[in-house]
C-alpha positions in Angstrom: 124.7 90.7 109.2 123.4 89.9 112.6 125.0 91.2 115.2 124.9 87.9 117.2 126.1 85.8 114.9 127.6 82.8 117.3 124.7 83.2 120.0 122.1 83.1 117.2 123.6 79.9 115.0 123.6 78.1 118.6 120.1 78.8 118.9 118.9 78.5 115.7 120.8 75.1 115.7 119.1 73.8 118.5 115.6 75.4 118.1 115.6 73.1 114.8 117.0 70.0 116.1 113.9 70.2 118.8 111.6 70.9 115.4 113.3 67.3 114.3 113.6 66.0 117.3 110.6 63.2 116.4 113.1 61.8 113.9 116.0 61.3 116.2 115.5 57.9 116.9 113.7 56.9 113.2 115.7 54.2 111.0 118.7 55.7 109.6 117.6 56.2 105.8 115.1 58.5 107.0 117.2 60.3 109.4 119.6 61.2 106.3 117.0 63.5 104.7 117.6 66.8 106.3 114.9 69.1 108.3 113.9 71.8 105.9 113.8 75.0 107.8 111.5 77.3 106.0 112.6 81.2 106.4 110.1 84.2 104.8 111.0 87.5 104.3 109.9 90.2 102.2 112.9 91.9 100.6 114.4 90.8 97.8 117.1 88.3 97.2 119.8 90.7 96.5 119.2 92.7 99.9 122.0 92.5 102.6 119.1 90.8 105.0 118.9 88.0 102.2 122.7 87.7 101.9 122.2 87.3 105.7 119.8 84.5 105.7 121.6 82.3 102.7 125.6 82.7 105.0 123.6 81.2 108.1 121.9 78.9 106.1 125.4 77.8 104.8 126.9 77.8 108.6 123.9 75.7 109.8 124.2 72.9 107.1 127.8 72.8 108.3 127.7 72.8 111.5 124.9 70.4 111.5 126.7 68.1 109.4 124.0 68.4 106.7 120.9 67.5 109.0 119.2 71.1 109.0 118.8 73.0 105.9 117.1 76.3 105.8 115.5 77.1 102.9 114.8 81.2 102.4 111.6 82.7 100.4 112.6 86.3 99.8 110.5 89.0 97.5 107.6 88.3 99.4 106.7 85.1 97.3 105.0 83.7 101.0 102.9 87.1 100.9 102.5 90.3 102.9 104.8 90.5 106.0 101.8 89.8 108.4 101.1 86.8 106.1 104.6 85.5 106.7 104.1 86.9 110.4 100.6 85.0 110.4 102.5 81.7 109.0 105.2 81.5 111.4 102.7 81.8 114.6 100.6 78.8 113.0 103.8 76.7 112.0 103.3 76.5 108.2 107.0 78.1 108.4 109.7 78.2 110.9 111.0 81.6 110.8 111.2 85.0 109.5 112.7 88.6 109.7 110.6 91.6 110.4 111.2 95.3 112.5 110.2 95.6 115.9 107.2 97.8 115.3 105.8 95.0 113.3 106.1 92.7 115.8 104.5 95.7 118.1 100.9 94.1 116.7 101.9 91.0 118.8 103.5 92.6 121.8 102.8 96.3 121.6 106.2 97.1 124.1 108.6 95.6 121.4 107.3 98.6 119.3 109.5 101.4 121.7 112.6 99.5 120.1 112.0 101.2 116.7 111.0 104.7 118.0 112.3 107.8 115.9 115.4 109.4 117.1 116.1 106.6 119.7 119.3 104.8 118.8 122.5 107.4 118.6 124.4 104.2 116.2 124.0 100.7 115.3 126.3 100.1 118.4 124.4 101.5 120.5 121.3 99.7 119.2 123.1 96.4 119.5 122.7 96.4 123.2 119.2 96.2 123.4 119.7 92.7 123.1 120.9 92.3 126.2 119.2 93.8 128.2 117.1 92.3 131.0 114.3 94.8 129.5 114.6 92.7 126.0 114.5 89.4 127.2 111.6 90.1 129.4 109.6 90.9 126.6 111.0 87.8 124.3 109.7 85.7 127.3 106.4 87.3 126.7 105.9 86.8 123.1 107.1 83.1 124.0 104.3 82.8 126.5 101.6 84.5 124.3 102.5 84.4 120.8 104.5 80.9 120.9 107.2 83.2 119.3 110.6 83.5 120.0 113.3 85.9 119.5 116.6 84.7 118.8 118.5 87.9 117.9 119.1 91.6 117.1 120.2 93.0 113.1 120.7 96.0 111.8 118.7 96.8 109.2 120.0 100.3 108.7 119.2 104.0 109.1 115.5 105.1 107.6 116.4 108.2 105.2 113.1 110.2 103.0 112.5 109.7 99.6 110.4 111.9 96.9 109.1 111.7 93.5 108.7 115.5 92.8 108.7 117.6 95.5 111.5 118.4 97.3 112.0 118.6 101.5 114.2 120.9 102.8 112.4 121.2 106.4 109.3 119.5 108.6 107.3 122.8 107.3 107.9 120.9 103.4 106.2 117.8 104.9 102.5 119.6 105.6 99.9 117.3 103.5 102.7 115.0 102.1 101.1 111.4 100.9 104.4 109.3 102.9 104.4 105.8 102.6 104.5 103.9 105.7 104.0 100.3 106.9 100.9 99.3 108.3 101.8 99.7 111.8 101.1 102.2 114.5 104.7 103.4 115.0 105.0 104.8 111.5 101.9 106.8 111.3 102.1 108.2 114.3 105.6 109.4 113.1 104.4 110.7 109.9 101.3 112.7 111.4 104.0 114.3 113.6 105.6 114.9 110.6 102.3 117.2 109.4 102.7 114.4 106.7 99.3 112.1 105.3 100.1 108.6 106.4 99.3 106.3 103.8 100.2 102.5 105.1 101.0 100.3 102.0 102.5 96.9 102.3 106.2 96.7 101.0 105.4 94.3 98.1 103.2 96.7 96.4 105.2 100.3 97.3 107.1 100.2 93.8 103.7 100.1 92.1 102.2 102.9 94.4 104.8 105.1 94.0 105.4 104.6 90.4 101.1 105.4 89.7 101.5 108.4 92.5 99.2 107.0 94.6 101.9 108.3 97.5 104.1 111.1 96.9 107.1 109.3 98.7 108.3 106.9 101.6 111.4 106.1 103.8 113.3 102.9 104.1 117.2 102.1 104.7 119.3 102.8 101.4 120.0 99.0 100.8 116.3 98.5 100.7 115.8 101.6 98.5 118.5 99.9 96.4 117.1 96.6 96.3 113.6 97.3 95.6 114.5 99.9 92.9 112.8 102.7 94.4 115.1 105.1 92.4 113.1 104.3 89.1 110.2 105.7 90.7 111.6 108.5 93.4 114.0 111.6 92.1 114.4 113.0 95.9 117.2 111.3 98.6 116.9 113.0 101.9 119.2 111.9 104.1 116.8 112.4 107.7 118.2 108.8 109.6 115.4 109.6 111.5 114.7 105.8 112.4 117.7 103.1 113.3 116.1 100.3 112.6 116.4 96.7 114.7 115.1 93.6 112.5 114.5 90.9 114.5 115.1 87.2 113.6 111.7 85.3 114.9 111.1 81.4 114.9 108.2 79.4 116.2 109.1 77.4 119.4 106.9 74.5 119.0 
């Protein structure tokens, strides 16, 4: 769940009544169709993040009295997560979910958010959204990117994962094929690692995994859950190296 729930319904709620603001004053009938709020993400429907998205979609119909509906396109059916990324920025969609290194590719600071061995908790983590540090950099990626973010989730703790070989120490991870996303905050984590980083977008990881193209990767046990990784893995190692923040993105125009 978000961790700002009430700060982030008020501002979702009025970033979409400015979207529909050019209908405020049309003739009643059409005012009664509701702004569609279109929402990509890449994990699948049955991932907490998902759960997330539909329980503010409910609270946002409600407390907009039925005007605003947000619509949500999990599994990746909207593409890659750049492509969603890449669709938000133009305004073919309104909002999406992605981690903070991701959004490094837009405003390289935002990537120190989702460094190794930074956060001691979730709690811990939650305050970054606070911070005068945090909302300078939202202010940036308003200014440049036409982005804005409107809160702070907790995606969970990143833990290992491996078909065949198992990792007891760093030493184990010398020439490992480990599956990261393609951004430069994972790879440089897995070349300190003595690991081979092998960047693979997260809609085609089962398949890689499953044909060995990689021999593992690391993601938050929901998402490991979700995406049925332990079909194709036989290895949990429990490292939390990464607390991950998700951030909750919308186009301002």
């Amino acid at each position: 769940m978000t961790l700002k729930r009430r700060h982030f319904l008020g501002a979702t709620t009025a970033a979409a009544a400015a979207a529909a603001g050019a209908g405020i004053f049309m003739p009643a009938i059409v005012r009664a169709q509701p702004t569609v709020i279109r929402w990509g993400e890449m994990l699948a429907a049955n991932h907490p993040q998902v759960q997330m998205i539909d329980r503010i979609a409910s609270l946002v119909q409600e407390k907009s009295s039925g005007r605003l509906e947000i619509q949500s396109f999990p599994n990746g059916q909207l593409g890659s997560g750049k492509d969603i990324m890449d669709s938000v920025i133009s305004g073919a969609i309104a909002m999406t979910t992605d981690g903070a290194a991701a959004l490094g590719a837009l405003l390289p600071q935002l990537s120190v958010i989702e460094a190794p061995y930074l956060w001691r908790d979730a709690a811990h983590m939650a305050k970054v959204s606070d911070s005068a540090l945090f909302q300078s950099m939202n202010d940036d990626l308003a200014a440049k990117r036409g982005l804005r973010m409107l809160a702070v989730t907790y995606y969970g703790q990143r833990h290992l994962t491996t078909g065949s070989k198992e990792v007891h120490s760093v030493a184990d991870m010398e020439g490992f094929k480990l599956r990261v996303p393609p951004v430069d905050t994972f790879r440089a984590m897995a070349e300190a690692w003595g690991a081979k980083a092998t960047p693979i977008n997260f809609n085609e990881l089962y398949l890689a995994l499953s044909q060995g193209a990689v021999d593992g990767q690391e993601n938050p046990l929901p998402t490991i859950a979700s995406a049925k990784l332990p079909e194709v893995q036989k290895y949990l190692v429990l490292t939390g190296h990464i607390i991950t923040p998700r951030l909750i993105v919308a186009n301002e125009a």
